[in-house]
Structure formats: structure tokens, C-alpha cells
C-alpha positions in Angstrom: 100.6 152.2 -21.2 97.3 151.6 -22.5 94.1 153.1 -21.3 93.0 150.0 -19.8 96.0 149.2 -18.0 96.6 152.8 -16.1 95.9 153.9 -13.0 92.0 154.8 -13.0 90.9 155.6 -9.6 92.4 154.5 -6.0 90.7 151.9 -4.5 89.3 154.0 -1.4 87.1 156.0 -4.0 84.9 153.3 -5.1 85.2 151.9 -1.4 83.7 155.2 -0.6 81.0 155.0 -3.1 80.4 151.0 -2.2 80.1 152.0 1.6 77.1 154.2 0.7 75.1 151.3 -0.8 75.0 149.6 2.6 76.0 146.7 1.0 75.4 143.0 2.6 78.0 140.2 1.7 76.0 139.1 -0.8 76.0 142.4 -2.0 79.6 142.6 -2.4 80.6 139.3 -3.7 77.8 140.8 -7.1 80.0 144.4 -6.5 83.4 141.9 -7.5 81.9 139.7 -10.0 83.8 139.3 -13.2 86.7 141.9 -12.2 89.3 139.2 -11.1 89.2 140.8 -7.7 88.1 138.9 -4.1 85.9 140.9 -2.0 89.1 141.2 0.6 91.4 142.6 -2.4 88.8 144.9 -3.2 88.2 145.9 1.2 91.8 145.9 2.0 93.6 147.1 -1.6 95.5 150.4 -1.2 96.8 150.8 -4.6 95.2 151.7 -8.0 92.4 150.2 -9.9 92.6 149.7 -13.8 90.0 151.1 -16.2 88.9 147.5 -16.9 88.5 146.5 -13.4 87.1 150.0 -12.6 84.6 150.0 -15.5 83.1 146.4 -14.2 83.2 147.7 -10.6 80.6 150.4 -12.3 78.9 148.4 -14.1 78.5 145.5 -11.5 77.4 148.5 -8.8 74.6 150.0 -11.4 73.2 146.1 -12.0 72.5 145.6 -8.3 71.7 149.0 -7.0 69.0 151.0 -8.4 69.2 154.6 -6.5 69.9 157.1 -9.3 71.3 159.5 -6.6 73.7 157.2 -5.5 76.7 158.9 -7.4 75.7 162.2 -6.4 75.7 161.6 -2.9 78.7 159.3 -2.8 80.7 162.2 -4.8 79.8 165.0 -1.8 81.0 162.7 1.2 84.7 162.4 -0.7 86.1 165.6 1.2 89.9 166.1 0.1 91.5 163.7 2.5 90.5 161.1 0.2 93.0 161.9 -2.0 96.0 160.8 0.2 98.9 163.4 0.4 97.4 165.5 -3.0 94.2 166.0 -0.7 96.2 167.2 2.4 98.6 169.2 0.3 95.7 171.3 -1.1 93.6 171.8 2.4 97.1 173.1 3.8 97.6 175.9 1.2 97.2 179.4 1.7 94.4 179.9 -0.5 91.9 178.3 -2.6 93.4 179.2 -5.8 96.9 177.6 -4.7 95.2 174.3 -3.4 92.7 173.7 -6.9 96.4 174.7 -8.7 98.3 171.5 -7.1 94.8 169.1 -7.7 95.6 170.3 -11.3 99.2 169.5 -11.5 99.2 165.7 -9.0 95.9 164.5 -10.1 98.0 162.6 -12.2 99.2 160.5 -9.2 94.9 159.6 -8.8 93.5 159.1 -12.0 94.6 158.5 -15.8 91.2 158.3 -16.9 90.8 162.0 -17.1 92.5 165.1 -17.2 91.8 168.3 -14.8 92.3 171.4 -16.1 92.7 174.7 -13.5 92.0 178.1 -14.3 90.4 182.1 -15.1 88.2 182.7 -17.2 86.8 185.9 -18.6 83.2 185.9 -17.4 84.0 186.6 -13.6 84.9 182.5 -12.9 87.4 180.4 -12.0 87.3 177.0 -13.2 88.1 173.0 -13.0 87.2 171.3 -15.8 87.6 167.4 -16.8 87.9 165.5 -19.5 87.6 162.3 -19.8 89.4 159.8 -21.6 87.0 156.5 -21.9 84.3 155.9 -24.3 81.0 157.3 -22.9 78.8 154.9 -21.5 76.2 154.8 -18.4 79.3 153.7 -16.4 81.4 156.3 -16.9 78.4 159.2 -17.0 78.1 157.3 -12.9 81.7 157.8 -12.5 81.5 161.8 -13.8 78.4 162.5 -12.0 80.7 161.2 -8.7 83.7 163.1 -9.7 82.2 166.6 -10.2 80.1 165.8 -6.5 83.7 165.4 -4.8 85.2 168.5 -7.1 82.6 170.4 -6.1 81.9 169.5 -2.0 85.8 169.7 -1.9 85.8 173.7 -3.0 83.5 173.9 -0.2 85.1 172.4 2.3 88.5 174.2 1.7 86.8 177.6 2.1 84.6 176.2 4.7 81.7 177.6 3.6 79.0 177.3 1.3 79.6 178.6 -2.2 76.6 181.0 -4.2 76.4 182.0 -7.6 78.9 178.7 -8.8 77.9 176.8 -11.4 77.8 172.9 -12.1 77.8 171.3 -16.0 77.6 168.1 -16.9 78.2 166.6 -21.0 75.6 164.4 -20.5 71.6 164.6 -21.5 69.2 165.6 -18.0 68.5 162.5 -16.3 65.4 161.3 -14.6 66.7 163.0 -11.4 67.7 165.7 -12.9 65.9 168.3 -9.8 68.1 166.4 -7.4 71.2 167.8 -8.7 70.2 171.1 -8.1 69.8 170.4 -4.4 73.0 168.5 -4.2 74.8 171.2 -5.7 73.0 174.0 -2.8 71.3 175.7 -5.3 73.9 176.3 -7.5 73.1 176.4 -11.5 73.6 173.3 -12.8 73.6 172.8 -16.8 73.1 169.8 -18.7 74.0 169.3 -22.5 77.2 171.7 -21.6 80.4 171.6 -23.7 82.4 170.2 -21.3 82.1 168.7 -17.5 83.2 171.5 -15.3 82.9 173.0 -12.0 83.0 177.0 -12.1 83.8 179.0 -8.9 83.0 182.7 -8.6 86.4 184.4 -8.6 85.5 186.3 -5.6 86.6 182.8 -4.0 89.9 182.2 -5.3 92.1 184.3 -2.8 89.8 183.1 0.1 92.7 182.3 2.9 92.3 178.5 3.9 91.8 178.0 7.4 94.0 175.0 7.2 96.8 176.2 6.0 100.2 175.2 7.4 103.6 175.1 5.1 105.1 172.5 7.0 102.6 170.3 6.6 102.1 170.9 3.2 105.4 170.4 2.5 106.0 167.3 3.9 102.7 166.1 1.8 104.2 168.0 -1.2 107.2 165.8 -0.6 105.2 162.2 -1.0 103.6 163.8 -4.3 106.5 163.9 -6.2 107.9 160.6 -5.2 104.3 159.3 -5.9 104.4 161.1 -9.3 108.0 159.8 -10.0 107.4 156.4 -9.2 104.3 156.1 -11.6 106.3 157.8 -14.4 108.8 154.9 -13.9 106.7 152.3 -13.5 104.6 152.4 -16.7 103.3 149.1 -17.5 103.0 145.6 -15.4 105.1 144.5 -18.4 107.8 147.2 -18.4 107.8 146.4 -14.9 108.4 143.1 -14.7 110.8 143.1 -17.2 113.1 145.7 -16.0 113.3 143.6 -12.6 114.0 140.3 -14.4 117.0 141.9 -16.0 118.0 143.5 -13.0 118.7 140.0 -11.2 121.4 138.9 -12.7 122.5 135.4 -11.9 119.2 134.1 -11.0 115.7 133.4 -11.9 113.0 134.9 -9.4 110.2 132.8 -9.2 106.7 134.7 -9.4 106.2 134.8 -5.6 110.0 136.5 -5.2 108.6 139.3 -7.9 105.5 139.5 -6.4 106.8 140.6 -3.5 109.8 142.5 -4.8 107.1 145.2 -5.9 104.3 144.8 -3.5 101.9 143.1 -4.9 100.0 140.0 -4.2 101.0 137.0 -6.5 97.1 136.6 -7.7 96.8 140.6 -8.3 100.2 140.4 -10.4 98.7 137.5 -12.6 95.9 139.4 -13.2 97.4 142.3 -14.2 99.8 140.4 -16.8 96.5 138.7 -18.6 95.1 142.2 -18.5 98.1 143.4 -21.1 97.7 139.7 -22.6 100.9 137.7 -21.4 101.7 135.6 -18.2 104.5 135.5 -16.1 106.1 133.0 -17.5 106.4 134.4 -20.9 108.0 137.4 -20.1 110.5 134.8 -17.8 111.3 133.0 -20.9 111.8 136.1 -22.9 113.9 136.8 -20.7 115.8 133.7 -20.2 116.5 133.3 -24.2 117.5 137.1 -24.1 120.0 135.8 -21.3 121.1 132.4 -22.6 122.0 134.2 -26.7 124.6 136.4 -25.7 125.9 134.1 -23.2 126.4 131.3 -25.8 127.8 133.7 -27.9 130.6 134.7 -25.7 134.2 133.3 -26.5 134.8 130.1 -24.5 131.3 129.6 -23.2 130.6 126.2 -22.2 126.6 124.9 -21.2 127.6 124.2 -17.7 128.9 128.2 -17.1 125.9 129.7 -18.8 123.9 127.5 -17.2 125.4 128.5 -14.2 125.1 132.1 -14.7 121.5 132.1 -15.5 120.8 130.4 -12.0 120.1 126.7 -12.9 121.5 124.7 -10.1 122.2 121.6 -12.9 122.9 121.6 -16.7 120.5 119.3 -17.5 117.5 121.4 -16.4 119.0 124.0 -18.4 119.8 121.8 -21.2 115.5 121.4 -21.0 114.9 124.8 -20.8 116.4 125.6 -23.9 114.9 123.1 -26.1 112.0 124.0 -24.9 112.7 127.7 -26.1 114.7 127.4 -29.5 113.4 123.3 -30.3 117.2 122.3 -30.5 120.0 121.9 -27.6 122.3 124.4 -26.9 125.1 122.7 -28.5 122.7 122.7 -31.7 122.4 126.0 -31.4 125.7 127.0 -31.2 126.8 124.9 -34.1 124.1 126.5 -36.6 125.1 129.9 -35.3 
């Protein structure tokens, strides 16, 4: 699955960082522009944004609103219930350390534009550091700035305190508000021009017992993780997708509404996702059709009326149709020159 195609972020985070603009409808019919989205998709979606509808999202969000803290301050109001049963997983662990190790291993199931790496290091911290997978741009250093807010304001709120003595660093060159970071971040030290984005946590932390912690609730979110995590490795593309229900239905052709709602997704959002990986609908249903209709023909016996039969044409004829529209020759042509 291309870059462009994964899952970027949920839809809630850049709900979450919309809702802070105070937005008016005008406001958010600019914040959709040019994404393919409707300002309902984008209020109501509960899924997974792409990188190319994520990226405009950014991009439309910077052209109409000019506060540079606005990532900052959108990052430290996403507390870990944002993140669905990954967030509610790590507030019910016994410690800190054990709840930043399971946002290491699921933050798979929230983002494939970056990696989060988990861990001790030898100067006296514990860290969480990102990488991230897109070409730099002001849209992405927006989306950083946000990420590292919500890593950080998260460590906080599973201790439930404020942290001293942690440190903040960002990849990216000081920006004009650069002495607003360092009151977002409670004093903390916050380095610009670092070698990496990263959060790092005194390790006097990391055993701090979570005051939230309950093992049968973090079981049961544990549980929805995995299947989360499973069902994303399956899925890979729209394409993959698609095609592996096509074949699945045997005996019949489902129409792009039937598919659409076969896999929970509205018949506009699945368009748009096939033109992002450059196809439509009805290539992929042709593709599979001729796949179908070869190695029917080539069975011992086969007449049109049986194959078209078994492909799920109610009449021959439109079958008869279908195929010279595929191969530029009727099936009986076909079968003669083969």
C-alpha cells in the first residue's frame, strides 16, 4: 500500500484540531476544499484519513487560519482517549512505562505516516521518538508540532501530574513562536534543529503506578487492538480490497452500492478512494469479469448461456455485450481462436 493510500491519522484528530479554530460554515466548507470530502464526511467520518486527504486537510487549515500556536494548543487537548481502545489500553496500565510500551507497538492501528519508537536511554531518560514518513513541508512540520503536543500532555495525564526536567525536540528550524513552546511544554527544555522529533521523560517516571489502572478493562481494550491491528494488516489497499470481495461472490456481480456497503463505506468515499490508487470501480469489475469468463470458456462443454449464467447475467445477450466489449470479439470468436 502506498504512502498516500494508508491510513494517516483518524478522523477525530484533525476534528479535534478543526474544533479549536472555532470554525464558521464558511470556514469549514475552505477546511474540505479540494480533498473529495463533504463537510458531513469530514464531521461524522469515523474511519481513517489518507495522507493525500490528510496533507490538503493541513494545507487548506494553514491557508485560512493564521494562529501559529494553533497546533500546539490543539496537540495538548488530545488526552489519550482520543486514540480509541490504544488510548484506553495505555491509561489502564499499571505504570507509565507499560502504557508508552503498547502506544509503541498499536500505533500502528492510528497512523502509517510515522513510526513511534519506545524506550531507555543512557543519559537518565526514557524516550518516544517519531519519525516520520512524508516529505517535509510546512504541512507536515503543523502536523509534528500537533503530534509531539498530544505525546507529550498524554505522559502527563497518565501520571497525573506535571512532568520537570523532560525535554521536548523538534527537526525543524525555531519558528516565529518559538517562546511559546516553551510555555506549552511547562517549562520543559525544548530544542530545535534536534536529530530527531522526540519526547524524553525523566526515568524517575517510568515505574510511576497509573491511577487508572484496571486489567479488565485493559484487557477488553487490548482485545479490540489486535482485531483492529488484524483487520488493517488484511485489508491493505482499496484495490486488494475490492478485489478479494469480487472474487469472493461467486455467481454474481455486486453492483458498487452492494460493495460499498459490504465493507462500510459510503459509495462516494469508496469512489474516491479507487481514483486515489488510479482506477474506478468498474475496471477492477471488468478485470474481474474477464478473469471469470476465461476459465469458464475454457472448461470442457461450456456453452455462452452456462457461463453466462454463472457469472450472474440474467440473459446471454447482455453477456454476449459484455464480452465484446472486453476482448473486441464474441465469445464464440473467442473460443474458436483459442
Amino acid at each position: 500500500m502506498s504512502l498516500r493510500q494508508a491510513p494517516a491519522l483518524p478522523f477525530n484528530a484533525l476534528r479535534l484540531i478543526v474544533v479549536s479554530m472555532d470554525p464558521s460554515g464558511a470556514d469549514l466548507a475552505e477546511v474540505v476544499r479540494d480533498t473529495g470530502l463533504t463537510v458531513p464526511e469530514f464531521l461524522e467520518g469515523d474511519g481513517y484519513l489518507s495522507w493525500g486527504e490528510l496533507h490538503q486537510l493541513t494545507c487548506n487549515i494553514l491557508r485560512i487560519n493564521r494562529d501559529p500556536g494553533l497546533a500546539l494548543q490543539s496537540g495538548l487537548r488530545a488526552l489519550p482517549s482520543i486514540h480509541g481502545s490504544m488510548g484506553i489500553a495505555a491509561m489502564t496500565s499499571g505504570t507509565l512505562d507499560e502504557a508508552l510500551g503498547l502506544f509503541q507497538r498499536y500505533m500502528s492501528t492510528r497512523s502509517h505516516m510515522f513510526t513511534m519508537r519506545y524506550g531507555e536511554e543512557d543519559d537518565g531518560f526514557s524516550t518516544m521518538s517519531f519519525e516520520f514518513l512524508p516529505e517535509p513541508d510546512d504541512a507536515l512540520r503543523f502536523l509534528m508540532v500537533a503530534i509531539l503536543a498530544s505525546a507529550f500532555t498524554c505522559t502527563e495525564f497518565l501520571l497525573g501530574q506535571a512532568m520537570a526536567g523532560a525535554e521536548v525536540h523538534f527537526m525543524f528550524p525555531p519558528p516565529s513562536n518559538a517562546a511559546e513552546f516553551e510555555q506549552a511544554f511547562h517549562g520543559s527544555r525544548v530544542c530545535f534543529d534536534a536529530p530527531r522529533n522526540a519526547v524524553l521523560i525523566p526515568r524517575a517516571y517510568i515505574s510511576h503506578p497509573l491511577i487508572s489502572r484496571d486489567r479488565q478493562m485493559q484487557n477488553m481494550a487490548l482485545q479490540q487492538c489486535e482485531a483492529l491491528r488484524d483487520v488493517l494488516k488484511r485489508q491493505g489497499s482499496i484495490v486488494e480490497l475490492v478485489r478479494n470481495r469480487l472474487r469472493a461472490e461467486e455467481g454474481r456481480l455486486l453492483t458498487l452500492d452492494q460493495l460499498a456497503d459490504q465493507i462500510n463505506l459510503s459509495r462516494r468515499t469508496l469512489l474516491r478512494r479507487l481514483k486515489d490508487e488510479r482506477t474506478s470501480y468498474q475496471q477492477l469489475l471488468d478485470a474481474e469479469i474477464s478473469r471469470r469468463a476465461v476459465f469458464l470458456m475454457s472448461l470442457p462443454g461450456a456453452t455462452v448461456a452456462a457461463v453466462a449464467a454463472q457469472l450472474g447475467y440474467a440473459e446471454p445477450v447482455s453477456f454476449r455485450r459484455a464480452f465484446r466489449r472486453l476482448f473486441g470479439v464474441t465469445p464464440s470468436e473467442y473460443r474458436h481462436s483459442h
